[in-house]
N, C-alpha and C positions, 0 to 999 in steps of 0.2 A: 360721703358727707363730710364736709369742712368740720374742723371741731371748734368748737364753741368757750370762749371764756364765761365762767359761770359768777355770776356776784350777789354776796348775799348782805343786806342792812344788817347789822348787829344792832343799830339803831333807829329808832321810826324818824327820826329829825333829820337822819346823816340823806346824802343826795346821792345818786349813783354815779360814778368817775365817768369821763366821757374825756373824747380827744378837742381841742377849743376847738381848733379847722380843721377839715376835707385833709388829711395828706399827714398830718400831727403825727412822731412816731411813740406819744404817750399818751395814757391816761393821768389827765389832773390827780391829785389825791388833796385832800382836803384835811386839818388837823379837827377834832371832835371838840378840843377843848382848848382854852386859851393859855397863852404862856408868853411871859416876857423873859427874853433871853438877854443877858449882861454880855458884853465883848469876854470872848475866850469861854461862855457856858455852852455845856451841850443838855437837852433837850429830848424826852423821848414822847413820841407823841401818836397817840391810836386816833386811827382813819373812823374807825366805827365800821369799819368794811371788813369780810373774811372774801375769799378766793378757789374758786375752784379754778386751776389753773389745768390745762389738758397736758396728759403725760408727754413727754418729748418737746415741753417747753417750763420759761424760769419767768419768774418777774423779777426785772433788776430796776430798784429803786434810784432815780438819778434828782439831785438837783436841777431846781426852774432857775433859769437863765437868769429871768428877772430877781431872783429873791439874791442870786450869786455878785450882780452886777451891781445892785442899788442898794443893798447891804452886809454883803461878803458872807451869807448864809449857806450852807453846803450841807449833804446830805453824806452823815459817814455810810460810806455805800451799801445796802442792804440787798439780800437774793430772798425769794419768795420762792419754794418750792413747787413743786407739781403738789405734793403730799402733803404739806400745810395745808391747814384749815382753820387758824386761828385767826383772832385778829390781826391785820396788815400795820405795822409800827412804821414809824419813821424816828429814825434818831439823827437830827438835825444840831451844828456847831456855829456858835458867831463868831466868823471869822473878823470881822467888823471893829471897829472903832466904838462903834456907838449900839444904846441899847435898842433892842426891834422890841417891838410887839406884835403877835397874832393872835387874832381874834378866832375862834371857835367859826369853823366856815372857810376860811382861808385857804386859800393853792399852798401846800409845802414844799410839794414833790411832785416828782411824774413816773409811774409806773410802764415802763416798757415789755410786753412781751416779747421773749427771744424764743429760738429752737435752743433747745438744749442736747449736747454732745455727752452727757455723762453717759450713754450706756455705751458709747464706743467701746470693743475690747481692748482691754489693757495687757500688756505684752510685756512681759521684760526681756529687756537685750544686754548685752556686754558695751553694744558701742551703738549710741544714735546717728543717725544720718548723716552725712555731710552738709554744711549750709554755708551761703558766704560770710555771713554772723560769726559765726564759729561761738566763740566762748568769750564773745566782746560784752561787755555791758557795765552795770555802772559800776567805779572802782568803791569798794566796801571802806577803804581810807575815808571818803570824801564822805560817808552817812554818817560815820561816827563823832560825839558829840565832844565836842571842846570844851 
C-alpha cells in the first residue's frame, strides 16, 4: 500500500492544501492570518494546518513563483519533518521595493513532498571519492563583507 500524506485543520476556517493543476509538484499553503510586510521585513506565518508526513519523506517549503516575480517575496527555506506534528509555519522576506499585503486565505508558499535520504548510513573515511569537481566551489574571499 502507497503511503499516504496525512492533514489535519488546527482550524475549522483554514481549507485543506491541494495541488492548483493535474501535474503541480506542490501543495498551495495558505497564511491563517493577515500581515503587511514593509520592503526588507520578514514575516512568520501559521498555515493553521499540522502534517502527518510518511517516514522516508520531508516537506520542503518553497516560494510561489507568482508572489517571487510580482513582488520579490521569498520563502527563508523551511523542511518539515516526518516526526513534526506541529503547526506547518512559513517565514516569508520582502525582498521588494514596495509594501505587500496578505490577506488571511492567501497562497504564500508551496509545500513539496520529497523522499528523504537521512537514514542512509553514515561512514566516515580518510579520503572521499574522486570527482571532476574536486574541491572547486565558491571562493570564501568573494562572501566576505566589505
Amino acid at each position: 500500500m502507497k503511503a499516504a500524506l496525512q492533514i489535519k485543520k488546527l482550524y475549522e476556517h483554514i481549507d485543506i492544501p491541494k495541488s492548483a493543476n493535474l501535474g503541480d509538484a506542490g501543495l498551495d499553503l495558505r497564511t491563517r492570518e493577515s500581515v503587511t510586510l514593509q520592503p526588507g521585513q520578514r514575516a512568520l506565518l501559521g498555515t493553521g494546518l499540522a502534517f502527518g508526513i510518511p517516514y522516508g519523506y520531508f516537506g520542503h517549503i518553497r516560494t510561489r513563483s507568482k508572489l517571487a516575480a510580482k513582488w520579490g517575496l521569498d520563502v527563508l527555506v523551511g523542511v518539515v519533518d516526518a516526526g513534526y506534528g506541529g503547526e506547518v509555519m512559513v517565514s516569508l522576506i520582502n525582498h521588494g521595493h514596495d509594501t505587500v499585503e496578505l490577506k488571511a486565505g492567501d497562497k504564500v508558499a508551496q509545500m513539496i513532498i520529497q523522499e528523504s535520504h537521512s537514514d542512509l548510513p553514515i561512514v566516515q573515511v580518510e579520503e572521499l571519492r574522486e570527482s571532476d569537481r574536486g574541491t572547486r566551489g565558491i571562493n570564501d574571499s568573494e562572501l566576505r563583507l566589505r
